[in-house]
Backbone as ProteinMPNN parsed JSONL, in Angstrom:
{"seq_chain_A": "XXXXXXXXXXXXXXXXXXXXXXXXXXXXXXXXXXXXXXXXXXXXXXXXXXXXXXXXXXXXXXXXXXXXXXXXXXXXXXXXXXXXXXXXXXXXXXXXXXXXXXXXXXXXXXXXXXXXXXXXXXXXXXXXXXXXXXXXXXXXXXXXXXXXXXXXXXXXXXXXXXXXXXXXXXXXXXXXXXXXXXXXXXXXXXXXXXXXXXXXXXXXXXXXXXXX", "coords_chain_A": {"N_chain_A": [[148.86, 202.498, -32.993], [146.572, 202.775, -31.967], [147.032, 204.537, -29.859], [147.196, 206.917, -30.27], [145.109, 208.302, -31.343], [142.44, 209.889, -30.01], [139.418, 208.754, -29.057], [137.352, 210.734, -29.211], [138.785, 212.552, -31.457], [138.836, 210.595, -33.134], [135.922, 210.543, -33.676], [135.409, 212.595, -35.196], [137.125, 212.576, -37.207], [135.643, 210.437, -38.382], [133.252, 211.986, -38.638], [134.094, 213.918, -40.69], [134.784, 211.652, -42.973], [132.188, 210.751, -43.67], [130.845, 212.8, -44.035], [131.995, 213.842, -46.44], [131.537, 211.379, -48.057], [128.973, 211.569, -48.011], [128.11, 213.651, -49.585], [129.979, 215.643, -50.651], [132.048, 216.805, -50.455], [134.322, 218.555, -47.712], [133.17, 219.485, -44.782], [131.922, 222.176, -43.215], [133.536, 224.487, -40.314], [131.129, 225.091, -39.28], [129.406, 222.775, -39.618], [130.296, 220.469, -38.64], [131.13, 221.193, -36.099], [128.397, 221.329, -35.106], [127.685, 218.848, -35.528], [128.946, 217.547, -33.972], [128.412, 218.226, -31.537], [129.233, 220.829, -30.184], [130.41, 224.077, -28.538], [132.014, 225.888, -29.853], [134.037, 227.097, -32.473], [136.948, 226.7, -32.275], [137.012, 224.183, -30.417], [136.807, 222.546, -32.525], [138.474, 222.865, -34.351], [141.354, 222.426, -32.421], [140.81, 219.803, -32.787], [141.232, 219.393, -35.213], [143.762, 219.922, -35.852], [145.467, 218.004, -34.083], [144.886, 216.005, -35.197], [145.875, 216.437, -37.554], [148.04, 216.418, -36.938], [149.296, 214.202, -36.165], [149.305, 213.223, -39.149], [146.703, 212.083, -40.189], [145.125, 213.461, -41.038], [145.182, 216.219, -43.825], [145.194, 219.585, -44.253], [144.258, 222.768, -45.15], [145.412, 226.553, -44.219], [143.879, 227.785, -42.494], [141.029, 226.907, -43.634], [138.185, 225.06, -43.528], [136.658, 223.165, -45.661], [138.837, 222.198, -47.025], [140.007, 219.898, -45.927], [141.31, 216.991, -45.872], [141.601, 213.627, -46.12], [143.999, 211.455, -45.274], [146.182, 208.226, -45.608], [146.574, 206.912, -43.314], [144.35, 207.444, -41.833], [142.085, 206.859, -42.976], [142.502, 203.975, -42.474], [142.597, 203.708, -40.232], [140.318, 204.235, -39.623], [138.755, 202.3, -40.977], [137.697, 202.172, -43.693], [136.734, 202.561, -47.102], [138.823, 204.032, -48.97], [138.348, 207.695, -49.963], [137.858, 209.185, -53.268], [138.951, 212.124, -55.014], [136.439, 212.357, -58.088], [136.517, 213.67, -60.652], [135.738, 213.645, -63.438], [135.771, 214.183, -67.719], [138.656, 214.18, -68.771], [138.197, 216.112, -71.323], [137.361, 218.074, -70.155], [138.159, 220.712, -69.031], [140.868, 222.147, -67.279], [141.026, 220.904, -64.152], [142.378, 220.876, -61.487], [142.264, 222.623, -59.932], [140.048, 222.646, -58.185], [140.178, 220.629, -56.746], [140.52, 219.737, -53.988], [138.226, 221.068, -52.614], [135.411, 220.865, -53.976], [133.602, 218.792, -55.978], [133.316, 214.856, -57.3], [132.978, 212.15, -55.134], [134.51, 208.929, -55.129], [134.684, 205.8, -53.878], [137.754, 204.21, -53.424], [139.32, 201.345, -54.474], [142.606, 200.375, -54.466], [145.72, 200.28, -53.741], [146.1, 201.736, -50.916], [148.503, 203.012, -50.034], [148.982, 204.338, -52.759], [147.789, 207.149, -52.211], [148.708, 208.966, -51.39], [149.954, 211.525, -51.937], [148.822, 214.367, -53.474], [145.599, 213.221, -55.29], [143.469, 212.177, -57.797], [140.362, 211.184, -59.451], [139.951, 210.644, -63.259], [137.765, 210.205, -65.835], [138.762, 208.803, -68.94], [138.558, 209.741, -72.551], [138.368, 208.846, -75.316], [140.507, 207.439, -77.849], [143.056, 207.997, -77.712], [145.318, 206.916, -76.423], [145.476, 204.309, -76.359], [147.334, 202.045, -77.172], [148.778, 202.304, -74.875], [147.369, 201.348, -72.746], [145.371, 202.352, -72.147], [142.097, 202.716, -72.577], [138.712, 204.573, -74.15], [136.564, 205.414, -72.417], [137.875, 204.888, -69.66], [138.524, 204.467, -66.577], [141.297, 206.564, -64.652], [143.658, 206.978, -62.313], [145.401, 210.323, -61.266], [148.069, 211.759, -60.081], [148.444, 214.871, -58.823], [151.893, 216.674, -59.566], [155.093, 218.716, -59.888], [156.983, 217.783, -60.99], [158.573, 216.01, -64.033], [159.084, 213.525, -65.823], [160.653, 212.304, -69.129], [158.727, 209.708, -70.826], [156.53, 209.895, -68.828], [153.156, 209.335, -68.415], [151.177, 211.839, -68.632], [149.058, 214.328, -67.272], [147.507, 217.181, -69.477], [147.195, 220.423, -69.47], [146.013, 222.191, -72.066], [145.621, 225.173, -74.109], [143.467, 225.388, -72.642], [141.953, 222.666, -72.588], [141.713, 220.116, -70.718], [144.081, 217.196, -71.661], [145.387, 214.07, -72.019], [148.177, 212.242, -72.588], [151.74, 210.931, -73.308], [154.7, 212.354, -72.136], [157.876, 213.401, -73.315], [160.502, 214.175, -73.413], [163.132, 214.761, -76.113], [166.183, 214.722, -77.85], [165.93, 215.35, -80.469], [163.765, 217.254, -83.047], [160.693, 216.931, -82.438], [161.716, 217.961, -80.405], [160.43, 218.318, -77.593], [157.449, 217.371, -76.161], [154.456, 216.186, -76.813], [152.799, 212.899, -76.67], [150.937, 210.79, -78.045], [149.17, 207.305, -77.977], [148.986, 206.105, -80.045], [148.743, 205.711, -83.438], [147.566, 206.441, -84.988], [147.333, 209.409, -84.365], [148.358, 212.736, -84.296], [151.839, 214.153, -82.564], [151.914, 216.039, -80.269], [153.55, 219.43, -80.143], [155.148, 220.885, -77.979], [154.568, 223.866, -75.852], [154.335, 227.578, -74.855], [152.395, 227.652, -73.447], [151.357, 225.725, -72.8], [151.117, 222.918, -70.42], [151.592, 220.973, -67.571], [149.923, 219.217, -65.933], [149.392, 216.835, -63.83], [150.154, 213.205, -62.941], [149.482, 209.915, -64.731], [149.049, 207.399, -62.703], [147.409, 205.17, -62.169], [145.652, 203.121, -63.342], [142.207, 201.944, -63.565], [140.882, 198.333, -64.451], [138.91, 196.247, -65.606], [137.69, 196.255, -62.804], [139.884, 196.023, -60.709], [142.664, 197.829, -59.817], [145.387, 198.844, -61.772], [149.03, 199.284, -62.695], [150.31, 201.956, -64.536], [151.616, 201.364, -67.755]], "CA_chain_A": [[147.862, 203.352, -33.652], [144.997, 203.543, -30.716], [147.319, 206.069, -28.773], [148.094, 208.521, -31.643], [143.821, 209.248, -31.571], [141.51, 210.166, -28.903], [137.845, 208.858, -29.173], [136.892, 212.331, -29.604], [139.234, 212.457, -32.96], [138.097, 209.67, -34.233], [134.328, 210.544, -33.91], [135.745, 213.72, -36.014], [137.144, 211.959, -38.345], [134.299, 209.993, -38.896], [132.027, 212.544, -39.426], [134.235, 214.288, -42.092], [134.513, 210.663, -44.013], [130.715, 210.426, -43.986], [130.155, 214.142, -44.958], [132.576, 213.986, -48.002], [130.981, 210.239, -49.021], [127.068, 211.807, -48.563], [127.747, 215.176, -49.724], [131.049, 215.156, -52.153], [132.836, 217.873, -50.002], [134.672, 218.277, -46.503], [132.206, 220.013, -43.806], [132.383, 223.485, -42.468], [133.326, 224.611, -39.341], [130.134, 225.268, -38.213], [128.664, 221.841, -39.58], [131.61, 219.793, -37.669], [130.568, 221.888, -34.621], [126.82, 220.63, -34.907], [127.299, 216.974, -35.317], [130.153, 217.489, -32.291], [127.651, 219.172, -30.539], [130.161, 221.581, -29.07], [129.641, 225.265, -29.087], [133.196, 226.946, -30.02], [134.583, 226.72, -33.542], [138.345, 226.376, -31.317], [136.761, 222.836, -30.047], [137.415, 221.485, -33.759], [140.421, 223.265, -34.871], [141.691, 221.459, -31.944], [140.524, 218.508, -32.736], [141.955, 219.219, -36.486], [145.507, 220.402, -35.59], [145.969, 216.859, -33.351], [144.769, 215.087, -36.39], [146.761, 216.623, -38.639], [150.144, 216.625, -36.594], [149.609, 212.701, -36.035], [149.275, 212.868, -40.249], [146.011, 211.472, -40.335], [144.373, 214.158, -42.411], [145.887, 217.334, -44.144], [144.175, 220.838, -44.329], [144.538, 224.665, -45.497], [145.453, 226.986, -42.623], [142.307, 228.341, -41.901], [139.767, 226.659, -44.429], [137.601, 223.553, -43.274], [136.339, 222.448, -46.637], [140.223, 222.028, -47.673], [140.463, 218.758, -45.483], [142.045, 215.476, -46.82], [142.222, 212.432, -45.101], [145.428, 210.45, -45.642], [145.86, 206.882, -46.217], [146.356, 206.684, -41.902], [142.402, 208.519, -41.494], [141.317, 205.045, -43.823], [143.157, 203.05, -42.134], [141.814, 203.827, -38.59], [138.341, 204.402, -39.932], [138.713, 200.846, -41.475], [136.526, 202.437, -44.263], [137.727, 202.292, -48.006], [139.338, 205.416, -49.305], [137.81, 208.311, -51.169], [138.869, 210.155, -54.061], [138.066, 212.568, -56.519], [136.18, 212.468, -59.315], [136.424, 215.517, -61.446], [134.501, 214.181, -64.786], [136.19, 213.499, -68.336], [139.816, 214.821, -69.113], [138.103, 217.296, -72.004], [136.847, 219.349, -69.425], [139.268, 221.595, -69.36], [141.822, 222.057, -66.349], [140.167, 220.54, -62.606], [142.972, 220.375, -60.269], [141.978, 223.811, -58.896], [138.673, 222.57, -57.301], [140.534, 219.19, -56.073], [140.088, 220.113, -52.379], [136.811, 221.728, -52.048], [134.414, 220.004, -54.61], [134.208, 217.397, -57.147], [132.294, 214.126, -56.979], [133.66, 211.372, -54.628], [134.494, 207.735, -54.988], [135.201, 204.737, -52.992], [138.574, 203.615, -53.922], [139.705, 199.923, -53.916], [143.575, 200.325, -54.901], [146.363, 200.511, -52.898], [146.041, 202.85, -50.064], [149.698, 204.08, -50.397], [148.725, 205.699, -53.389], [146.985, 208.08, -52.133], [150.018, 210.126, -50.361], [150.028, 212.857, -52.59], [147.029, 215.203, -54.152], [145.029, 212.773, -56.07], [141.958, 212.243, -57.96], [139.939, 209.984, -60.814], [139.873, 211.255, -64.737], [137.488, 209.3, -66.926], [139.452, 209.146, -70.118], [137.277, 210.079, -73.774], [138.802, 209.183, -76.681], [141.786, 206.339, -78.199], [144.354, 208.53, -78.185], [146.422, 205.838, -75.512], [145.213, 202.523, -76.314], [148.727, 201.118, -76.787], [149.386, 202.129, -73.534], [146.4, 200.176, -72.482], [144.313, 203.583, -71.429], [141.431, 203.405, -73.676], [138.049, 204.865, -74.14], [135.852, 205.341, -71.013], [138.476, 204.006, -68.712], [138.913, 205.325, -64.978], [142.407, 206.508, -64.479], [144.102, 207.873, -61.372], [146.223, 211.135, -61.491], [148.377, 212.146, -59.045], [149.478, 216.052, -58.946], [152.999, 216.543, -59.363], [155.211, 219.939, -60.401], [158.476, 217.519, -61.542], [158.161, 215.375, -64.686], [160.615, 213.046, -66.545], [160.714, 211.792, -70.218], [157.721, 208.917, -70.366], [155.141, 209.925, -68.039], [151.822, 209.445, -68.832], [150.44, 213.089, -68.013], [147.661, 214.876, -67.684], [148.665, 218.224, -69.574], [146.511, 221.571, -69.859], [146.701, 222.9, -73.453], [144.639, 226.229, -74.774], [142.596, 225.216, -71.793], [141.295, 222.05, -72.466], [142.96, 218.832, -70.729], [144.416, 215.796, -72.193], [146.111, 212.878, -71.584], [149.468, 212.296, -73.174], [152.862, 210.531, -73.087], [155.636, 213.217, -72.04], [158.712, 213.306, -74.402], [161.972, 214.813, -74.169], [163.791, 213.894, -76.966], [167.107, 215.188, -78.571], [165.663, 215.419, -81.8], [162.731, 217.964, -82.883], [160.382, 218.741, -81.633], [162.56, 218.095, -78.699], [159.978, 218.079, -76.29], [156.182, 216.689, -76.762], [153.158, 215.149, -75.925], [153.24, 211.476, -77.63], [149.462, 210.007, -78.186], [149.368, 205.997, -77.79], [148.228, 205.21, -80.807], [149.881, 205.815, -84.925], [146.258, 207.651, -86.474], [146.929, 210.455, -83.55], [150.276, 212.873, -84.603], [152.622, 214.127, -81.658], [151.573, 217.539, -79.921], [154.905, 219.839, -80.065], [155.274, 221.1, -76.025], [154.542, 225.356, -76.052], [154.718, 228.137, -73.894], [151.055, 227.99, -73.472], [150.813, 224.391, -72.007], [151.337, 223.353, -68.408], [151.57, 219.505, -67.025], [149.056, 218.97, -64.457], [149.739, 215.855, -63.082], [151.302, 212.375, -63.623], [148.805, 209.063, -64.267], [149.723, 206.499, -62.031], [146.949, 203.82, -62.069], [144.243, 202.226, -64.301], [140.68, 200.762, -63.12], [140.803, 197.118, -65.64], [137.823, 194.865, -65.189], [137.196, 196.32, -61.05], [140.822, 195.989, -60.546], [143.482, 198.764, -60.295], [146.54, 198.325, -62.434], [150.132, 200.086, -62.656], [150.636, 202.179, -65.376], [152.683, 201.327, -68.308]], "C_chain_A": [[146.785, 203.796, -32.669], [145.635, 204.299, -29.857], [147.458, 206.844, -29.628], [146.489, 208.865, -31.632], [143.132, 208.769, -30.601], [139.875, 209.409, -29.373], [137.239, 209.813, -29.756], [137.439, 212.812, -31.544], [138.381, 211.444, -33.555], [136.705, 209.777, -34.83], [134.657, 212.136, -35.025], [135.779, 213.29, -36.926], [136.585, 211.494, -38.795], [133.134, 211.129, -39.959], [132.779, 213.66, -40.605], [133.784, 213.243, -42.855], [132.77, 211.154, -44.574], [130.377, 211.797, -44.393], [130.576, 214.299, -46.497], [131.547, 212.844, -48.88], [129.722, 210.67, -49.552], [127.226, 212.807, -49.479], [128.898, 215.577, -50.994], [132.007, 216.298, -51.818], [133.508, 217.745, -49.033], [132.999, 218.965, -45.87], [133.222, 220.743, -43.565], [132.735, 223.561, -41.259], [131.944, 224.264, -38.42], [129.16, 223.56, -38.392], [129.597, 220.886, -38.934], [131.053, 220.189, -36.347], [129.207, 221.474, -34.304], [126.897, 219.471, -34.779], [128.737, 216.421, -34.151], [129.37, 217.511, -31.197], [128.581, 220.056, -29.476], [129.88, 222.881, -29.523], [130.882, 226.413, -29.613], [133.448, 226.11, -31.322], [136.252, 226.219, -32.784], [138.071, 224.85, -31.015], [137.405, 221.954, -31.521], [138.749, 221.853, -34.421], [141.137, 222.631, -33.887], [142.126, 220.316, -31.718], [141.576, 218.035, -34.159], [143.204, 219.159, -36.37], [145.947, 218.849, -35.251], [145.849, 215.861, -34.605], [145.552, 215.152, -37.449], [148.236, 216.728, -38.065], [150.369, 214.817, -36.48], [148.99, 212.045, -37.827], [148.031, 211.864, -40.23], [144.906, 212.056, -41.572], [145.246, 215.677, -42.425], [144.7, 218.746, -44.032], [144.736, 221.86, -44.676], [144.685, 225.148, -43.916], [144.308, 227.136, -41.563], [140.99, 227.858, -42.424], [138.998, 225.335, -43.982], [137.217, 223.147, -44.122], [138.169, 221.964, -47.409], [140.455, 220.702, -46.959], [140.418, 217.816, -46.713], [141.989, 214.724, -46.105], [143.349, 211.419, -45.657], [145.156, 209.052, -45.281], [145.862, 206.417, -44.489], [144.751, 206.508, -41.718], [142.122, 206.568, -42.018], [141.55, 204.271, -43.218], [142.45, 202.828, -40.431], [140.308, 203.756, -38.68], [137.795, 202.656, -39.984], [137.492, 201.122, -42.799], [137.465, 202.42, -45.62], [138.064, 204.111, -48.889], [138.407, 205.94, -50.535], [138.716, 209.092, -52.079], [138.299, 210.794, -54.765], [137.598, 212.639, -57.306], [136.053, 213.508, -60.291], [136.015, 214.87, -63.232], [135.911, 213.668, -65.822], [137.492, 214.64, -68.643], [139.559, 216.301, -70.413], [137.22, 218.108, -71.367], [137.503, 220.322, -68.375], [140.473, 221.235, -68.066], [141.033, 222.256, -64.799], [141.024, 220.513, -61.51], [142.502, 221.618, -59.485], [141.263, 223.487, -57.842], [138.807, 221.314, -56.686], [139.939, 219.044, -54.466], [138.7, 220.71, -52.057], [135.932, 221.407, -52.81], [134.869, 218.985, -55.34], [132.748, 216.004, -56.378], [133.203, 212.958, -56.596], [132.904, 210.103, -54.508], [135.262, 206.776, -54.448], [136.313, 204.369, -53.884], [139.419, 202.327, -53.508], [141.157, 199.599, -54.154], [144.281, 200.192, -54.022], [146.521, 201.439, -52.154], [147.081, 204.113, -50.425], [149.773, 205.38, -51.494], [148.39, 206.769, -53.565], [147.267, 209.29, -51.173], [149.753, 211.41, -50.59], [148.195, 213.441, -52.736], [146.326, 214.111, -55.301], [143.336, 212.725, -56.794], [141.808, 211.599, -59.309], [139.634, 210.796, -61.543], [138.629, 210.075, -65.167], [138.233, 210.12, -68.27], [138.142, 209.444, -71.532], [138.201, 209.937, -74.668], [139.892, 208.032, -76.547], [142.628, 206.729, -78.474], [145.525, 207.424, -77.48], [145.84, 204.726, -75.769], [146.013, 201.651, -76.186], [149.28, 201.251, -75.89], [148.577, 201.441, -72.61], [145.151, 201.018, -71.824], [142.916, 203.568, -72.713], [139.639, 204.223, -73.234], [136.798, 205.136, -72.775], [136.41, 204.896, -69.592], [138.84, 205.143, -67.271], [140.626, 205.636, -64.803], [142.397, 207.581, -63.024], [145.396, 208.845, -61.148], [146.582, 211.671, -60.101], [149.582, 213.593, -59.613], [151.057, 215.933, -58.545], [153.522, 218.521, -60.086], [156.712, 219.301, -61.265], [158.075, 216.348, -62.573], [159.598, 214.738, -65.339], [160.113, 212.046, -67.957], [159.711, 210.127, -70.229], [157.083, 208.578, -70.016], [154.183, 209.726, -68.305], [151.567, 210.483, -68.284], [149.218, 213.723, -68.274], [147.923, 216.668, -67.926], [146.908, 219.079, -69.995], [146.892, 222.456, -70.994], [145.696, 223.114, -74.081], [143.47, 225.97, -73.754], [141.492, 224.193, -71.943], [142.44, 220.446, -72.45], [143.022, 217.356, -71.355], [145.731, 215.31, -71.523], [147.212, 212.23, -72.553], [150.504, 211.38, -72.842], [153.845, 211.483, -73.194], [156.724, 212.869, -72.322], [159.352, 214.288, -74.572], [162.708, 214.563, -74.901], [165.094, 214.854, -77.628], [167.036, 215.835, -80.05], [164.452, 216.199, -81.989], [161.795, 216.936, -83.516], [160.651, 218.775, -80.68], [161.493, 217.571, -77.831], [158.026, 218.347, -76.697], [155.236, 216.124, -76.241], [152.414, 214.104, -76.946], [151.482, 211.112, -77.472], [150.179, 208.195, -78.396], [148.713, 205.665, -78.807], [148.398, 206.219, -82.169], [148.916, 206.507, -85.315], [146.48, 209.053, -85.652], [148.696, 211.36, -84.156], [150.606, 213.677, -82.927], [152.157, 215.788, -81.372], [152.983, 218.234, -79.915], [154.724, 220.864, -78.442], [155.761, 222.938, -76.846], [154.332, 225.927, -75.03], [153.169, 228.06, -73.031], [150.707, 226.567, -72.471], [151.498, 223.939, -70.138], [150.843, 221.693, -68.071], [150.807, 219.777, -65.445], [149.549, 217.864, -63.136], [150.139, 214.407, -63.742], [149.852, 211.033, -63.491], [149.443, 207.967, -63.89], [148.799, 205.878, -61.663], [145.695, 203.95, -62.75], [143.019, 201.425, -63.228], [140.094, 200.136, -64.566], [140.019, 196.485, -64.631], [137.91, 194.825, -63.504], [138.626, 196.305, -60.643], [142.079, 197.447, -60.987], [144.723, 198.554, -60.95], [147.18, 199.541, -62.65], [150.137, 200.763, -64.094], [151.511, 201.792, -66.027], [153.992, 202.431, -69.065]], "O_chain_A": [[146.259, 204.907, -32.598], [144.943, 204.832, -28.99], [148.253, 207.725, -29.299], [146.399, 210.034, -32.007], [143.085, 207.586, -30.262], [139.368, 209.982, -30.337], [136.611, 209.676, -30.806], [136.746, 213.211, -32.481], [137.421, 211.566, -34.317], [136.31, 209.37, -35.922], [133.636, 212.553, -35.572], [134.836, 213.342, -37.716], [136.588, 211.776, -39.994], [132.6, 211.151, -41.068], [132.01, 214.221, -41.386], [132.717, 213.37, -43.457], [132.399, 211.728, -45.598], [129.472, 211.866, -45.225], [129.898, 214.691, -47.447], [130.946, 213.104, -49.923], [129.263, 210.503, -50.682], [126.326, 212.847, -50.319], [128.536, 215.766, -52.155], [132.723, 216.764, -52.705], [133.694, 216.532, -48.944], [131.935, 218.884, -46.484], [134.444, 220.598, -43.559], [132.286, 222.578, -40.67], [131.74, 223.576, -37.419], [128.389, 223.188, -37.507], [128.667, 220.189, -38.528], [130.535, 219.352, -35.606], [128.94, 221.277, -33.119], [126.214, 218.903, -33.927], [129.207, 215.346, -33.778], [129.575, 216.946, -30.123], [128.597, 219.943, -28.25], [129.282, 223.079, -30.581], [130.644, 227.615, -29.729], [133.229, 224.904, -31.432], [136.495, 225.029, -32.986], [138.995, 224.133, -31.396], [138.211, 221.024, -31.539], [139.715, 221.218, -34.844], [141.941, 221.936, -34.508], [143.036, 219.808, -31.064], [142.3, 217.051, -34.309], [143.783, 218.195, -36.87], [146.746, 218.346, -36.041], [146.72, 215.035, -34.877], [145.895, 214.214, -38.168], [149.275, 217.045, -38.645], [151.453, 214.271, -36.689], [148.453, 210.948, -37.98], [148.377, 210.683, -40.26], [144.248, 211.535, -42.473], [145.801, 216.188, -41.452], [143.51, 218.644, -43.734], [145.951, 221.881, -44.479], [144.343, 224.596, -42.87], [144.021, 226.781, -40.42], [139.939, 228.218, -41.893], [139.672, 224.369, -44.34], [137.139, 221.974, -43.756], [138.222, 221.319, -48.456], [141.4, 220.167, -47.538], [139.895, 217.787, -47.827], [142.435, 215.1, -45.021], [143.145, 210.67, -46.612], [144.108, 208.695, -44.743], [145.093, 205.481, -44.273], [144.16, 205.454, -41.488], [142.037, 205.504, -41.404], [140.654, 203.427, -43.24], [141.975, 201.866, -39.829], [139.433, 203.311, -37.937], [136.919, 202.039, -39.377], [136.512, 200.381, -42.881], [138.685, 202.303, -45.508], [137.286, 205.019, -49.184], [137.922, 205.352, -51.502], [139.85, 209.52, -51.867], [137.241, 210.428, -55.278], [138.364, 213.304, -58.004], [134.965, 214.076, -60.385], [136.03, 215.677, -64.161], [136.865, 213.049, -65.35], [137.246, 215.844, -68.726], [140.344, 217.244, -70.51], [136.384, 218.787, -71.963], [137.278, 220.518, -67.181], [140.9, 220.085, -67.968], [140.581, 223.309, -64.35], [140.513, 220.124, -60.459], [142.384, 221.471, -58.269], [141.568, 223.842, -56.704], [137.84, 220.801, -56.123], [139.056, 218.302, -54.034], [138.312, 220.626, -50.892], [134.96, 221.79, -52.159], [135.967, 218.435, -55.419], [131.843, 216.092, -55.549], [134.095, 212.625, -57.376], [131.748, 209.856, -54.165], [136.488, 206.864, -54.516], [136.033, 204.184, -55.068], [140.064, 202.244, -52.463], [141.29, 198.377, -54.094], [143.623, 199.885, -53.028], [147.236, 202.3, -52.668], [146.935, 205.278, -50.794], [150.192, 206.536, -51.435], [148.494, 207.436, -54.594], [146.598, 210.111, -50.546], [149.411, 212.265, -49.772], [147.07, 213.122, -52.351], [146.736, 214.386, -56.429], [142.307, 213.183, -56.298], [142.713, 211.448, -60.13], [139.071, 211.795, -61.095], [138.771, 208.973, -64.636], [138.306, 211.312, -68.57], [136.938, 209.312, -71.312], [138.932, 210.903, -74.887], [140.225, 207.636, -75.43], [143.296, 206.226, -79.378], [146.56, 207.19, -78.104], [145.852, 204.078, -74.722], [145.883, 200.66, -75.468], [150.288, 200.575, -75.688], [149.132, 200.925, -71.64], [144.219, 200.541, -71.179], [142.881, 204.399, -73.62], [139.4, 204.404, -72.04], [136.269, 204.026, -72.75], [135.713, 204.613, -68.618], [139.296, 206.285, -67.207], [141.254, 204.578, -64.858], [141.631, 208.493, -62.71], [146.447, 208.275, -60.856], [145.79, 211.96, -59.204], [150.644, 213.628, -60.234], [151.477, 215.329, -57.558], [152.729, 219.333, -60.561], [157.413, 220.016, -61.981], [157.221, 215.59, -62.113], [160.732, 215.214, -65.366], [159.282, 211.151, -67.804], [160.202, 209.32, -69.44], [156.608, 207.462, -70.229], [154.229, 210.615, -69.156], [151.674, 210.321, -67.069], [148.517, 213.653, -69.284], [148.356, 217.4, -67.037], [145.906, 218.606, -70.53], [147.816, 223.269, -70.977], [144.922, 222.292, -74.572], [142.391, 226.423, -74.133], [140.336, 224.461, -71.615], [143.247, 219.918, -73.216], [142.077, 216.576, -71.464], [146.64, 215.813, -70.862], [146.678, 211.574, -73.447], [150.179, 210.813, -71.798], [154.118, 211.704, -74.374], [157.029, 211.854, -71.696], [159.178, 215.164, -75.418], [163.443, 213.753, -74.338], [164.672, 215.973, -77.921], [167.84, 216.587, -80.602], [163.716, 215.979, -81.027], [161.908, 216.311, -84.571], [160.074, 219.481, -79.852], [161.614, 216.447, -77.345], [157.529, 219.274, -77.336], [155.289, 215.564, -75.146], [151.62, 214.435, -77.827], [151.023, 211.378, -76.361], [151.301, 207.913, -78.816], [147.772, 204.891, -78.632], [148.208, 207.425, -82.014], [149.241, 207.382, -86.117], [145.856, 209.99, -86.15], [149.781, 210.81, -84.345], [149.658, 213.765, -82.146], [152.099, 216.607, -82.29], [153.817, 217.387, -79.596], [153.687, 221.518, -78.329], [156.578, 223.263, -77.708], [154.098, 225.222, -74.048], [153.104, 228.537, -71.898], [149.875, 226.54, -71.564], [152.048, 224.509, -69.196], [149.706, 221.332, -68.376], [151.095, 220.305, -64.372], [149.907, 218.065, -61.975], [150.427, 214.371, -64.939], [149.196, 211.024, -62.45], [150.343, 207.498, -64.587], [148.954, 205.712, -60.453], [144.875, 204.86, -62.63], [143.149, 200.544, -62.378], [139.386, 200.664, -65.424], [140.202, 196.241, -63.438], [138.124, 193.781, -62.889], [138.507, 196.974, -59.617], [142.279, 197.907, -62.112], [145.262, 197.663, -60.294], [146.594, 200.614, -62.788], [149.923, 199.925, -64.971], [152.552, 201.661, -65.383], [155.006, 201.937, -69.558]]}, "name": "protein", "num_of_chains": 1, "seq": "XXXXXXXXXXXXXXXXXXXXXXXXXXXXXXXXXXXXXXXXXXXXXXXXXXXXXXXXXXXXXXXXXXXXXXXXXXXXXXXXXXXXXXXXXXXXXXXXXXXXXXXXXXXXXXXXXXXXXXXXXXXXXXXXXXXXXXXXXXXXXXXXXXXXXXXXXXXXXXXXXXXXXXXXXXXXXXXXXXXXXXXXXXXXXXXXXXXXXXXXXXXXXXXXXXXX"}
């Protein structure tokens, strides 16, 4: 791992971490370039490209607030991973603004998880309790575009998102979005709705736990 990054990276990488943790964003070009102290925007694209070919952090082609740091970046930093917070699942559909705002938190879970596009929901409401998701609870969603019969998802419908059990079934209404709990009835799956992403871990009593 200490040959795959330069000094110079690392002090990069750094000062994204610490801009996203203070600030809840990446840093611009030109604010990267100030706390570099170097005088060419080329000096950090540079610096970015090497970082991102030795998978340490991801990025847009051209955008500097689009950085990511991957579960490597944490790992070298020795710092504990951030993640998204985008607020409570009835506020409407957030993956858009995943990469360039949102409000970021330290995450204590398993690194690995944090491969893909992710980010923290607070849940609102007892629609999942028997799945053990209930009321105020932190969950972590990880974007996906492929889904399979049982997911827990996070689904966009009439433009305001919820949290669901995904349900193909043979039998109508064929295909559905299941609530965890008998007072809630079964959403019937329309042309109108649109699966965001898949939840794949719980924050129980400070502790992250696997979905059921």
């Amino acid at each position: 791992m200490k040959n795959m990054i330069t000094k110079r990276q690392k002090q990069l990488l750094s000062i994204v971490y610490e801009y996203i943790k203070d600030v809840g964003y990446p840093p611009t070009f030109e604010e990267m370039r100030e706390r570099l102290q170097v005088v060419s925007n080329q000096s950090v694209i540079d610096l970015l490209e090497k970082l991102g070919k030795n998978r340490i952090i991801k990025r847009g082609d051209s955008v500097a607030r689009s950085i990511a740091i991957l579960p490597l970046g944490y790992e070298i930093l020795g710092s504990p991973p951030l993640v998204a917070f985008l607020g409570a699942t009835s506020a409407g559909s957030p993956i858009e603004a995943v990469e360039i705002s949102g409000e970021w938190q330290e995450f204590s879970g398993n690194v690995s998880q944090l491969k893909g596009n992710v980010f923290l929901l607070k849940i609102s409401g007892d629609s999942m309790i028997n799945a053990g998701i209930d009321n105020n609870d932190i969950v972590l969603v990880k974007s996906e575009k492929e889904f399979i019969s049982g997911d827990i998802v996070l689904a966009n419908n009439n433009g305001e998102s919820t949290v669901k059990r995904f349900v193909s079934d043979d039998k109508p209404p064929y295909v559905y979005l299941k609530p965890e709990n008998p007072k809630y009835p079964v959403i019937p799956f329309t042309e109108e709705m649109e699966l965001k992403g898949k939840v794949i871990s719980i924050l129980k009593n400070g502790y992250w736990k696997p979905i059921k």
